[in-house]
N, C-alpha and C positions, 0 to 999 in steps of 0.2 A: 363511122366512128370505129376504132380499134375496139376491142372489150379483152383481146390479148392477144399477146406475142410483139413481132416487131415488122416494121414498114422499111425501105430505104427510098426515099424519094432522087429520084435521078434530075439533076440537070443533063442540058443536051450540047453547051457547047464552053467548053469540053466535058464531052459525058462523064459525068463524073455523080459521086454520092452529096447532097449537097444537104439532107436532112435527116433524119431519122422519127420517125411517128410510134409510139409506144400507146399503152392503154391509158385509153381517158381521151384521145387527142383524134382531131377529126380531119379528116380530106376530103376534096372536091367542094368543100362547100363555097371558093372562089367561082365556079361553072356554075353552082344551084343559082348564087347570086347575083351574076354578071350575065348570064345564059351564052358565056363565050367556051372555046374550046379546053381540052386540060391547057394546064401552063405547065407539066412535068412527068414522068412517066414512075411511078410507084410500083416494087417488088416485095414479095416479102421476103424479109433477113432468114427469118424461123415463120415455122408454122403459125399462122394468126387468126384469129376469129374477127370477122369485120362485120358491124349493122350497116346494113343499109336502107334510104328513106328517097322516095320518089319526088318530083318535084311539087308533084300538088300538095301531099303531105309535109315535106319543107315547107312550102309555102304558108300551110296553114299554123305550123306548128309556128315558126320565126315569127311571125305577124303577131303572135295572138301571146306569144308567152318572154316575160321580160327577162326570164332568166335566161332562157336560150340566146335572145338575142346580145346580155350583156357575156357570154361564156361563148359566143362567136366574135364579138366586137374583142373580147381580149385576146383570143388563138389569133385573127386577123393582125393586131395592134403587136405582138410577139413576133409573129412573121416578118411584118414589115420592118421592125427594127432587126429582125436579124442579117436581112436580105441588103439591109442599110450598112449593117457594121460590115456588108463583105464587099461592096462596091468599090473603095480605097485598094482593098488586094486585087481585085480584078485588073483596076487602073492601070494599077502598077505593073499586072501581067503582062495588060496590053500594051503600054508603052516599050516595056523590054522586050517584046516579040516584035515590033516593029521598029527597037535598036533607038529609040529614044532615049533619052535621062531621065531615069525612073523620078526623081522629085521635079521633072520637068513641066511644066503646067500652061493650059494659054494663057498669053501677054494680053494686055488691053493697056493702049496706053493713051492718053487724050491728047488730044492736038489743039495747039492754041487757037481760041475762038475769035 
């Protein structure tokens, strides 16, 4: 969790800044939860103070307390819509790096049965 200063979280293709994490606001807790690898590589902007919490302690604390879990369910649920509203731009990148028509889209068309 931040407690202060500033985070910039990287994407990696194209590396680029893709979030920004301030105080109050948590990472990695996608890894504590999933036990898979990062998804993103985090630097700090400014000097920042960060807590940190191991997994058995995650573990106990998530499980056992409803606030934590609904004030991760919301930071999770924020992400995923942001990560949502940016997918259309991507599309669109990729289509024009690959010299397609950017409102271009797959066809599906049904054949008489």
């Amino acid at each position: 969790m931040v407690t202060s200063g500033e985070l910039e979280v990287w994407g990696s293709d194209p590396p680029r800044v893709i979030n920004r994490l301030g105080k109050g606001e948590v990472l990695g807790e996608m890894s504590l939860l999933l036990g898979g690898a990062r998804t993103a590589t985090v630097t700090a902007a400014r000097a920042s103070t960060l807590l940190s919490l191991r997994k058995e302690d995650f573990d106990r604390t998530f499980l056992s307390n409803a606030k934590v879990l609904e004030f991760l369910t919301r930071s999770l649920s924020k992400r995923l819509a942001a990560a949502g509203r940016r997918l259309p731009r991507r599309r669109a990148a990729l289509r024009y790096a690959l010299g397609a028509p950017v409102g271009a889209g797959p066809r599906c068309e049904a054949s008489p049965g």
